[in-house]
C-alpha positions, 0 to 999 in steps of 0.5 A, spaced: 385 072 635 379 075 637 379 083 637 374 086 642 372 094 640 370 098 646 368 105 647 364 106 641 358 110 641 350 109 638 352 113 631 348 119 631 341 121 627 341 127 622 335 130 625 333 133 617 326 133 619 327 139 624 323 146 624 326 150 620 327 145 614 319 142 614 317 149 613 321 151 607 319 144 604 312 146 605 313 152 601 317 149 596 312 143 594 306 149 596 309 153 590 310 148 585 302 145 587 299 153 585 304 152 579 302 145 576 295 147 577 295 154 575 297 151 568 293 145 568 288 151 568 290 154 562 289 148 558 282 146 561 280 153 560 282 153 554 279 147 551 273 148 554 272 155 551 274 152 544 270 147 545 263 152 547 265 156 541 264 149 536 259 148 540 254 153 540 256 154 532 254 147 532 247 148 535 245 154 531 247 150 525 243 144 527 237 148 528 237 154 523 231 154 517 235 159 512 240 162 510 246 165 515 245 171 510 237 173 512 235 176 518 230 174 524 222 178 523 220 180 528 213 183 526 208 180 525 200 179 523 197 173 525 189 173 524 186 168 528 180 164 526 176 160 530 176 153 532 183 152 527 189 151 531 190 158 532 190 158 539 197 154 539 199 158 534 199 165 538 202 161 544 209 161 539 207 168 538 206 169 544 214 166 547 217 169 541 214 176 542 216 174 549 223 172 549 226 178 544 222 183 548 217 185 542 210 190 543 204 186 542 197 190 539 192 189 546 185 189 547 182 194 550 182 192 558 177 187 560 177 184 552 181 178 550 178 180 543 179 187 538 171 188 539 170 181 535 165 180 530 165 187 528 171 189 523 178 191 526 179 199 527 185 202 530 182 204 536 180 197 538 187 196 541 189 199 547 193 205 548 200 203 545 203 210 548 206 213 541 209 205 539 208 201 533 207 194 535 210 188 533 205 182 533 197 182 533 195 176 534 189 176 538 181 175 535 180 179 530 176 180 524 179 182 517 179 189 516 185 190 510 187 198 511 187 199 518 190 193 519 196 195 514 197 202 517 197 199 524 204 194 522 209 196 520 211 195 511 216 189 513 211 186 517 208 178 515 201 177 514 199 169 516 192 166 518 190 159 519 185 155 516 181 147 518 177 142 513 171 146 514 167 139 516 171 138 522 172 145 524 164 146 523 163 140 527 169 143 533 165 149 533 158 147 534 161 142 540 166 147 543 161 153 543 155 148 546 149 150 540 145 142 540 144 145 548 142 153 545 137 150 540 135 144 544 136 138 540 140 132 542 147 132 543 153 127 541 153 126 533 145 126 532 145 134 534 149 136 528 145 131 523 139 134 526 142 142 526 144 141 519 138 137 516 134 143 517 138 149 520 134 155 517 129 152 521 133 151 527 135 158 528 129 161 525 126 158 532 132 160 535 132 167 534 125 168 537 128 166 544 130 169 550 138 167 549 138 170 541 141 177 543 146 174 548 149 169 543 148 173 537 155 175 536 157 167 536 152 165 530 157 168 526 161 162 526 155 157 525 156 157 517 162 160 514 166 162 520 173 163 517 172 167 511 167 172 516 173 172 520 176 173 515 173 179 513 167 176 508 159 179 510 154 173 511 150 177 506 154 175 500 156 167 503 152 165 496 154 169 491 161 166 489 164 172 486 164 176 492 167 170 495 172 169 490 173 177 491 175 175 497 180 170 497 183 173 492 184 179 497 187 174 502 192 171 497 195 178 494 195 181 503 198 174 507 205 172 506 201 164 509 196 161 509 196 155 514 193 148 515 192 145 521 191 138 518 198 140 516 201 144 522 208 141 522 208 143 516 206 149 517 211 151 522 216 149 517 213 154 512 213 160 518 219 158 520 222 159 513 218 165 511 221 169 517 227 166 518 226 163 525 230 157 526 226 150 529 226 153 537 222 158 536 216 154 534 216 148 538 210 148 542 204 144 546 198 143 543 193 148 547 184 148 547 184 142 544 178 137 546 179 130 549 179 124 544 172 121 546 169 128 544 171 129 537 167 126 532 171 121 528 167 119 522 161 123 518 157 119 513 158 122 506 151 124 507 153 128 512 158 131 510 155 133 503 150 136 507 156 140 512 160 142 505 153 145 502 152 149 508 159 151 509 160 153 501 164 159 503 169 156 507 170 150 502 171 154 497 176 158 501 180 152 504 181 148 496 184 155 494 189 155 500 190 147 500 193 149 493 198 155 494 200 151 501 203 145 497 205 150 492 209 154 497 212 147 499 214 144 493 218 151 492 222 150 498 224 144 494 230 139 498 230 145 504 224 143 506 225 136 508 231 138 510 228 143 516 222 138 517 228 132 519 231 139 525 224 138 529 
């Protein structure tokens, strides 16, 4: 038998979703959001500081060149020679000296040099206002007293040095003087210049040019042991120049090589506990490759040497003390070279 339900009506909706409930809702799930993500903060943060801690010990690590023990110098001498590679050298100083807020020895305004030729004088520099400087590293000539007043007794002493073939063959390129004396450019000028250069500069001499240029013959022969405080008068007389060189050897902590300049950025790196950053650099002043000479006969080189007898003396006996210093380093020394 069939039972028909009559008078029932649609079920009702339970209105949940009303205002009220919706708004309490959104602040429920807006407070277990600022929950969650202040907490995942935390964590984030934490790690990451901690890893930014291993980090920056890592990276100190990486690039030191000595011992954590041994503090950074920050004052130094560097004596600049001519046509070696010390251009690239004063712009390391220079970053250096930069970056740690140092005081550099200037040239009086309008100079880019302490009076060069002449011996370094405490009065060459520009008024320093009671200041003891840092860093000296423009051109000047060797002058061992009042160079040693002016720095401080902490202070490292360091110079650079060139085969004195190639750095007398740069310097007769870079300052033009095949065009000052009228012979022949290219490699024929020096081979002309040096078969007979008294000759040469004795004719020079009388010109109108000579007094203009006078200063910078002084780097025509022996220019880095001049520089480095040698009188032209005593280039021949090998005692003196010995005296010399023995003078730079007892005053300067290094004496660099530019043939070997990443070598010579790990020995001053070492000496002043620098770590690798602080000698990274760009080779600056240097000449294109179709403007340096490349090969000299034996002959010709022979002849350079002869004319430059002061310098070859002086750059034998620091070839020596620089692989010296090396060897003394022993396995640190390689080990820092495989930092840079």
């Amino acid at each position: 038998m069939a039972v028909t339900i009559t008078g029932l009506k649609t079920p009702p909706v339970l209105h949940i979703f009303n205002r009220r409930f919706t708004l309490r809702l959104a602040i429920l799930l807006l407070f277990l959001l600022i929950v969650c993500v202040s907490n995942l903060w935390k964590i984030f943060t934490l790690d990451i500081s901690e890893e930014v801690v291993m980090t920056n010990d890592d990276e100190e690590e990486k690039f030191r060149t000595t011992s954590r023990n041994c503090q950074p110098k920050h004052n130094v001498l560097f004596l600049k020679t001519h046509k070696t590679g010390s251009s690239t050298l004063t712009n390391i100083l220079n970053r250096y000296g930069d970056i740690h807020n140092l005081t550099f020895a200037l040239p009086q305004d309008g100079l880019y040099n302490f009076y060069w030729p002449l011996p370094f004088e405490k009065s060459f520099i520009k008024d320093m206002q009671g200041k003891q400087p840092n860093i000296l590293c423009h051109h000047a000539r060797w002058n061992k007293n009042p160079m040693k007043e002016l720095m401080a007794l902490d202070s490292v002493f360091i110079t650079i040095l060139r085969n004195p073939v190639t750095q007398f063959e740069s310097t007769f390129s870079y300052m033009g003087f095949a065009h000052l004396f009228g012979i022949e450019t290219g490699r024929d000028s020096i081979e002309a210049f040096i078969t007979d250069p008294n000759g040469i500069m004795a004719k020079f001499a009388n010109s109108s040019l000579a007094e203009n240029v006078f200063p910078y013959l002084n780097l025509l022969k022996n220019g880095q042991v001049f520089d480095l405080g040698l009188a032209s008068i005593h280039f021949h007389d090998d005692e003196k120049v010995n005296m010399a060189i023995d003078e730079i050897a007892a005053n300067f902590n290094l004496v660099l090589l530019m043939e070997y300049f990443d070598e010579s950025l790990v020995l001053l790196a070492n000496e002043a506990c620098w770590d690798v950053r602080d000698v990274v650099y760009f080779k600056l002043n240097q000449r294109k490759s179709a403007d340096k000479e490349d090969k000299f006969s034996n002959e010709l080189v022979e002849k350079i040497r002869l004319w430059n007898r002061a310098d070859v003396l002086l750059y034998d006996y620091f070839n020596k003390t620089f692989w010296n210093q090396i060897k003394k380093l022993g396995s640190a020394f390689k080990d820092i070279t495989m930092k840079f």
